[in-house]
Every structure is written in structure tokens, then in C-alpha cells.
C-alpha positions, 0 to 999 in steps of 0.5 A: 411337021408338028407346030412348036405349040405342038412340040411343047404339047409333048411335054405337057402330056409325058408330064400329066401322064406321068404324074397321072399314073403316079398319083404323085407329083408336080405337074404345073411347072412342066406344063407351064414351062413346056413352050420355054423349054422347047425353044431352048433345047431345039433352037439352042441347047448344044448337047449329045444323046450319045454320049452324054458327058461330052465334054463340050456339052451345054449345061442343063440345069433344072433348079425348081427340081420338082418339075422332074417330069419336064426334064424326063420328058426332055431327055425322051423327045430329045434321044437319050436312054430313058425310054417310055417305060421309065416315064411311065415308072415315075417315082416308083421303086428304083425307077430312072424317074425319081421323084426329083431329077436325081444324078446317076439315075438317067443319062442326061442329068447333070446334077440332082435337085429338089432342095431349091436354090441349090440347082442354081448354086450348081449351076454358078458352080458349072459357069466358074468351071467352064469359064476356068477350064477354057481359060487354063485350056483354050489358046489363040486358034484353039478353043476345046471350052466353050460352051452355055449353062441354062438354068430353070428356077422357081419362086422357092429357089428365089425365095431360099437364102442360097440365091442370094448368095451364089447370085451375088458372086454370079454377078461379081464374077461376070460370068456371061455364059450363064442363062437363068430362066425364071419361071415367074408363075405366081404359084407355090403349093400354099397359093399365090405367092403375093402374099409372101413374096413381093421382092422385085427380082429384077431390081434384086439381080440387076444389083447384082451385077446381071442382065436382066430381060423382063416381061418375057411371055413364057408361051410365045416362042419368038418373044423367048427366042428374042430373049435368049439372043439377048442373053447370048450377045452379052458375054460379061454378065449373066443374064436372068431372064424373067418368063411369065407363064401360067402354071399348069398351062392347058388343064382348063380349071386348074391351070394357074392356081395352086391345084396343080403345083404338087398333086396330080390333076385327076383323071377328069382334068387330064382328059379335059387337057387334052381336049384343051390343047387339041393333044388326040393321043391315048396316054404315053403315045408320042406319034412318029413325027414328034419324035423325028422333029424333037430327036438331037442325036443326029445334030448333036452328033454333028456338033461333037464331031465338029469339036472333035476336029477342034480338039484333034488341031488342038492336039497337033498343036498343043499335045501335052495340054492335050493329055493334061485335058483328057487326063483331068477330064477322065479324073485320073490322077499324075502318076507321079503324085505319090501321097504316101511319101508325103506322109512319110516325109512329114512323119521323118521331119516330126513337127508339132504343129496346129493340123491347119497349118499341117493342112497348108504344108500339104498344100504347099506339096500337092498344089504344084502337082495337081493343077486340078485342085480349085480351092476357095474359103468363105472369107477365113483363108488366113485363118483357114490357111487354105491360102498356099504358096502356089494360089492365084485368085480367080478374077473377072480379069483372070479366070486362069487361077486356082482359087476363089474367094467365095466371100461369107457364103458358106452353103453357096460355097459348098453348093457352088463346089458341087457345081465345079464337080459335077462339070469336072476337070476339078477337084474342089476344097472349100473351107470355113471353121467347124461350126459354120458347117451348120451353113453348109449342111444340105449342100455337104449331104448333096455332095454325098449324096451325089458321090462328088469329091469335094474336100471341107477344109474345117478348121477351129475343131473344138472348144479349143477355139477358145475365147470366141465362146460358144457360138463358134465352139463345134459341140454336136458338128462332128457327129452330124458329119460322121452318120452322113452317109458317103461322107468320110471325116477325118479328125487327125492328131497331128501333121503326119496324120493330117497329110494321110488325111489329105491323101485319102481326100485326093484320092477318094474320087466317090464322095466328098471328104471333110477334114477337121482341124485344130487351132491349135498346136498339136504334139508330134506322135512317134510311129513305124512304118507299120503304123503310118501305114495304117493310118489309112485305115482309119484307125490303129494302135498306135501304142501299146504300154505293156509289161510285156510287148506280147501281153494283152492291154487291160484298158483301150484309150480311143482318142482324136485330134487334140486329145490324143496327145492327151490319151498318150499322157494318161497312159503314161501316167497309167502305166506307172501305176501298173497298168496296161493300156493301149492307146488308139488313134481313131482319125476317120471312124467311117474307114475304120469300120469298113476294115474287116472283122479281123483288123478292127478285132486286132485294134480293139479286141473284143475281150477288152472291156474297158474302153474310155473314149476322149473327144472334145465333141458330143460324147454320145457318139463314141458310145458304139465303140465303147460299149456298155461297159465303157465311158467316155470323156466328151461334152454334154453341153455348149462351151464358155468363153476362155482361153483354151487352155482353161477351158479343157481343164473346166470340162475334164479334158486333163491328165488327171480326170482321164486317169481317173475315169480308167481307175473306176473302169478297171474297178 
């Protein structure tokens, strides 16, 4: 039976090999944090090869994500799909071993990280989930919930202002059944890091409300294995446990310094490691042994059938919190939920009304329908109105709500979500205004990236957000938004469109959805049937001022949100004078553009040249749609400080200015 030293060798040499091969990578952490890592996920971890999203599984969550190759090395040893050949691939061409841990690529990740902090951020995420989920699902005699999430992290995810945040509600929250390990090396790829980091992290988290365990030395196991006992016995605050390592442990003239951190170590340093640390074998060769002592199917098999019969008791006894459970955790929704009826509804009653506060009466209409909806809003909720008639807070005295309070942290927050969908039984939504978005930026594009549903409730769209000026006026947010790609954003016009808006959201389980809504009021628009239907499409006509209803329009007025009530107007106005135009409500310009040719050639018809687009946002977005032979009526610069009203007559954003831009384009 092979030594622990002896197991965590495994890691050390998959990890060199690997990186070798590649000429690419980061060998230093895996090398350095092999001895903690081995402890955890033989000792600890709780977890099934076979079935890879169990439900009641340990969360693994590897933040310094540039030390991919330890995870890689993980899942092998440990049984999981992602055999030799994958490892040996890293970082190539579609491999399952990207050059960060990347969710979906291999069995076993449960998040994508690289972007430090953020893996950390999840992992809060997972903790609020699991601690939510078991209060919602668990009762006296049953518990279906109960499990850890482990966190790794470096120096650069402590450094990274996203620590702070998602550390800081982390302690606020209390939440037990988190165990962050930080890998306290000294090293980062400019050097030693005293230079430009001198906090005391331990200090810093114990103000935050955590338990913190020092002076663990990251290579003995029994002094790590001590720590993660303390960690366990304390259930009201999480814990960080401090393990000082050496970077690259076991290459002999790199290991500690900064040569081994991002670059491979070079043929003559690997061949030295091995000699260093007694490791015999020809590159990517585990023996036999290794692999029977570091295999968790067997044990992790065990581990889901034991909660298999837990959850079958449960289910005898509590049968319809059963279904609700799996139903949750498989992401289906109530088949009684019918979204299209809502936006029927709210097209039959015809309110003209702020789409923010269209946004809550949707709500106020799904909350009580889908129990899976956590919200949540960086501070703003009365402003946001994401507050709805049916919200409970989440508290450390009540986990069982349906709301969180993330406080002014919006990337925490966006990032924290992504943690609460990745563990799943939630539908995360998030709000804050617009331009705070800017905040939130990466952890949006990670949700993207990883096809979380998340939902961005972004309130004060424009500069018709009025006397707070500039700095909280959206210019250049909306477009950003629009080229993310796997984001779909909706700017809808009125309350019928933002409950279409809000119904695709819930719907759309492959991405994340950001809605972006007005402050203020908004006109009611007269639809058909037809025509609510379509706004699933992402954009329609949805008029058309002709002489004859089967004439073809001279003129195409392409609008959004606030502004197209504003296009009706000029229209109207338009068509006294004799011309044909068509107005176009275009609320979701990603789901326009995947109709197909002949739905997007019946809206916009291609032998119409003239083409005015009108959006309080920066106009170079517009000019796709447009073309050559088109114009837009959209921003170039910031905004001022002013009431609204002024400040749409000031940038052209008026009957006679639109009007006057469609006269120039008719000749």
C-alpha cells in the first residue's frame, strides 16, 4: 500500500508530465498542494465517480484555477472518466483538459475557474444553495441535504477585490459547511509576493465573521487532517484554513520560487523531481496500486446508496416534497406554469407603467409558482423592485427563504449566483441598476460562458434615469451586453413585453438572461394575438402605417424600451404627411437574429432601404440593422444631469428630430 507522501507523488508527477508535454502551464500549485489535496479527497471528500452530479455530493471547488492539472490529476486517481490520454492532452485542441478547469468539458468539474476570486465567489454560491436547499427540503428524521463545499485558493484570489466581497457575506451568513484552504506559498509569476501583499489574511477573515486555523503546514497530512476536523466541528461560521506550502514541492532548484508557477519546469528539473521525490516511473505511468488505493467509486457508490435509502424513507414520508425535490433538482419546470397567459393577461389589462415595476408584477405572478426562483439585489431592491409580495430574506436564523440581501456587492453577487446555479434546485436573479453592471462584468461573461440560467434584473436603462447625471447614466452597457455571446438581453417597451421578457428568462435554461428596464413610465402598445406571439421572436412589427394595409412601407423605424413609444409618435406624425412606415419593436436582438431568413426578411424586408433606428444607447450598435443607407438616433457621448425629460429633448430624442432624420432618409 503506497505512503500518503507516496499518493500525493501521483499528483506531483500527472501535474509536471502534463505541463512538461504541453510546454504549457502551471506546475507549482499542483506540486505544492498535492499533500492537502490528498488528504481531503481520501479521508473527506464525499463524492461519486459514477454519477457525477449526485445530488448530495461534496462541492470541490478549485479557485487558483490555474492549477488545472491538480484537479486533472484528482479526478483520474480518484475514477472518474478522463482517462490518461486526456491528461496527456492538456491544453490541446478541444481536449478535456483545458488550460483552466472549464465546466462541461470533463465529469467532475463543478464550476469553470481561472478568473481568481471568482471560484471562491461559486463556492459562497454553493454553500447559500446547500444550506438553502436542505432548509426548504430537510425535516425532523430526514435529511436529503447535507453535504461540504471545499474551496482551494491562492494569493491572486485574495488579492482580487471579489474576496472581500463574497468573504464578507460568507461570514454574515454563517455558513458552517464552507472550508476554504488557502494555499499561503509566497509566490506569484512576478515573484515573492511580499512586495505587494502584506495583509494579514487571517486577521482580515476573522473580521469577518470566520474561523480561522493558522500555521497549517501544507505537507504533513496529520497537521492537515487536524485542521479539517476543526473546520468540520464548528457549523456556525466557516472556516479558512491557512496551509503554508512551497510552490513546486519537489522540483530541487525551482520548487518555492517563481519559475515554477506559470511555465513548465524543463526536461532537466523534471528528471531531477523524480529523483527528488523517490517517483521511479516512465512519464504518465500510475502503477497498479496507486490507482486501487486512490479509486473512490467503490466508496463513493457506497455513500449515494446509503443516501438513496435516506432519500426513499423520505420519500414514503414526505412524497410530494419528494417530487418537488427531483423535480427542482432534474430543472424541469411546474407544468402548470403557462408564461404565455401572463403576457396575454398583461396585454388584455394594457397599464402604462415603469417595465421595473411591469418586472414585479411579474414577479408577483411567478414567485408563487416556481419556489425555485432565489432572488436577491446589491442594496437597490426598493429601487429595483425585485422585493415581491411573496419574498422572505434568507437569514442565519432562517435559511428557508427565497431572497438574499447581497449588499453593494455586485460582481459578488452575479458571481455568488453563478455558484447557486451550478449547484442547482435554483433559478437565481440578481439585480442592480444598469450601469453597475460594469461591476458584474466577468461573472455575467462566466455565466455565459458556462450556460448557467441567471437572470440580471437591470433597472434605470438610460439616460432617463435622469438628475443622478453621468456617472450612473448606461451609454456603452447595452451593447457590451448584446456581443456577450450565450447572453440574451431584453430591452422591452412595455409591461406586456417585459412579461415576454421574464417568460423566456424562466424558460431559457442554457444561459443566463438580462433584463434591462426603465425608470420610468412607459406607454402601453395596442397588439394582436399574432403580434404578442411574436414577441417571443425578439422582434416584430408591430405597426405598420400604410395607405394600404397590403402596401410595402417606404420607411422601417427600429426601436426599444422607452423609445418606442417614441417611434410610434414619429410615425404618426409621418404618416400625416403622407408616408409609409412600419415600426418595429426589436425588445431581444440575439433572438431576432436566430429566426430564420424568411421571419427576419418579413420584418425588415430587404428592398427597404430607409432604416432609422432610435435607442438612448450608444448608436454604433444599431448600424447592422440599419445598414449603409440608414441612421441612427442614439448617443455618442455621456449624459448630464437633468430631469429626464430635458435630457431627451437635449440629445434628439423627440417627435421632431426622429422625424426630421426619416425626411433626410426618404430624400
Amino acid at each position: 500500500m503506497p505512503s500518503r507522501f507516496e499518493l500525493a507523488n501521483a499528483i506531483r508527477a500527472l501535474s509536471m508530465d502534463a505541463v512538461q508535454k504541453a510546454n504549457s502551464g502551471h506546475p507549482g500549485a499542483p506540486m505544492g498542494m498535492a499533500d492537502i489535496a490528498e488528504v481531503l479527497w481520501n479521508d473527506y471528500l464525499v463524492h461519486n465517480p459514477t454519477d457525477p452530479k449526485w445530488a448530495d455530493r461534496d462541492r470541490f471547488v478549485l479557485s487558483n484555477g490555474h492549477g488545472s492539472m491538480l484537479l486533472y490529476s484528482l479526478l483520474h486517481l480518484s475514477g472518474y472518466e478522463l482517462g490518461l490520454e486526456d491528461l496527456a492532452n492538456f491544453r490541446q485542441l478541444h481536449a478535456k483538459t483545458a488550460g483552466h478547469p472549464e465546466y462541461g468539458y470533463a465529469p467532475g468539474i463543478e464550476t469553470t475557474t481561472g478568473p481568481l476570486g471568482q471560484g471562491l465567489a461559486n463556492a459562497v454560491g454553493m454553500a447559500i444553495a446547500e444550506r438553502t436547499l436542505g432548509a426548504q427540503f430537510n425535516r425532523p428524521g430526514h435529511t436529503i441535504v447535507d453535504h461540504y463545499t471545499y474551496c482551494f485558493l491562492g494569493d491572486g484570489c485574495l488579492m482580487e477585490g471579489i474576496s472581500h466581497e463574497v468573504a464578507s457575506l460568507a461570514g454574515t451568513q454563517k455558513l458552517g459547511k464552507l472550508i476554504a484552504f488557502y494555499d499561503d506559498n509566497g509566490i506569484s509569476i512576478d515573484g515573492e509576493v511580499e512586495g505587494w501583499f502584506t495583509d494579514d489574511t487571517a486577521k482580515r477573515f476573522e473580521a469577518y465573521g470566520w474561523q480561522v486555523i493558522p500555521a497549517v503546514d501544507g505537507h504533513k497530512p496529520d497537521e492537515i487532517k487536524a485542521a479539517i476536523e476543526m473546520a468540520r466541528a464548528r457549523d456556525d461560521r466557516p472556516t479558512l484554513i491557512i496551509c503554508k506550502t512551497i510552490i513546486g514541492f519537489g522540483a530541487p532548484n525551482k520548487q518555492g520560487k517563481e519559475e515554477c508557477h506559470g511555465a513548465a519546469l524543463g526536461e532537466a528539473e523534471v528528471a531531477a523531481a523524480r529523483e527528488q521525490l523517490d517517483w521511479p516511473h516512465a512519464p504518465f505511468h500510475i502503477p497498479e496500486d496507486f490507482y486501487q488505493a486512490w479509486d473512490a467509486s467503490e466508496r463513493g457508490g457506497r455513500q449515494q446508496a446509503d443516501w438513496q435509502a435516506r432519500f426513499e424513507r423520505y420519500q414514503q414520508a414526505h412524497p410530494e416534497l419528494a417530487r418537488e425535490f427531483l423535480r427542482r433538482q432534474a430543472g424541469t419546470l411546474p407544468c402548470e406554469l403557462n408564461c404565455a397567459a401572463q403576457v396575454e393577461a398583461a396585454q388584455e389589462k394594457g397599464e402604462s407603467i415603469a417595465s421595473r415595476k411591469a418586472s414585479l408584477n411579474c414577479l408577483n405572478e411567478l414567485g408563487p409558482q416556481l419556489p425555485e426562483l432565489l432572488g436577491g439585489s446589491a442594496d437597490l431592491a426598493p429601487s429595483n423592485l425585485t422585493f415581491w409580495n411573496g419574498a422572505q430574506a434568507i437569514t442565519t436564523e432562517d435559511a428557508s427563504g427565497n431572497y438574499l440581501h447581497y449588499g453593494v456587492r455586485e460582481f459578488g453577487m452575479a458571481a455568488i449566483m453563478n455558484g447557486i446555479a451550478l449547484h442547482g434546485g435554483f433559478v437565481p436573479y440578481g439585480a442592480t441598476f444598469l450601469i453597475f453592471m460594469e461591476y458584474m462584468r466577468n461573472a455575467v461573461r462566466m455565466a455565459a460562458l458556462m450556460g448557467q440560467q441567471t437572470v440580471y434584473v437591470f433597472t434605470h436603462d438610460s439616460i432617463g434615469l435622469g438628475e443622478d447625471g453621468p456617472t450612473h447614466q448606461p451609454i456603452e452597457q447595452l451593447t457590451s451586453l448584446r456581443t456577450t455571446p450565450n447572453l440574451s438581453t431584453w430591452r422591452p417597451a412595455d409591461a406586456v413585453e417585459t412579461a415576454a421578457a421574464w417568460g423566456y428568462a424562466i424558460k431559457r435554461s442554457a444561459g443566463p438572461t438580462a433584463l434591462v428596464l426603465s425608470r420610468q413610465g412607459l406607454p402601453h402598445q395596442q397588439r394582436s394575438k399574432a403580434q404578442v406571439a411574436d414577441i417571443q421572436r425578439g422582434g416584430y412589427v408591430l405597426k405598420d402605417f400604410l395607405k394600404d394595409e397590403n402596401g410595402t412601407p417606404e420607411l422601417i423605424l427600429i426601436a426599444t424600451g422607452s423609445e418606442v413609444g417614441l417611434a410610434m409618435d414619429a410615425a404618426a406624425k409621418l404618416a400625416e404627411q403622407g408616408k409609409q412606415v412600419r415600426v418595429v419593436s426589436m425588445p431581444a436582438t440575439d433572438v431576432f437574429d436566430k429566426q430564420d431568413a424568411d421571419y427576419r426578411d418579413s420584418v425588415l424586408p430587404r428592398g427597404v432601404r430607409a432604416r432609422l433606428a432610435i435607442e438612448a444607447g450608444h448608436r454604433d450598435f444599431w448600424n447592422k440593422y440599419v445598414g449603409l443607407d440608414g441612421d441612427v438616433v442614439g448617443m455618442t457621448t455621456y449624459g448630464e444631469s437633468a430631469p429626464a425629460g430635458d435630457l431627451f429633448k437635449h440629445f434628439g430624442f423627440t417627435v421632431d428630430n426622429v422625424v426630421e432624420k426619416a425626411q433626410a432618409l426618404l430624400g
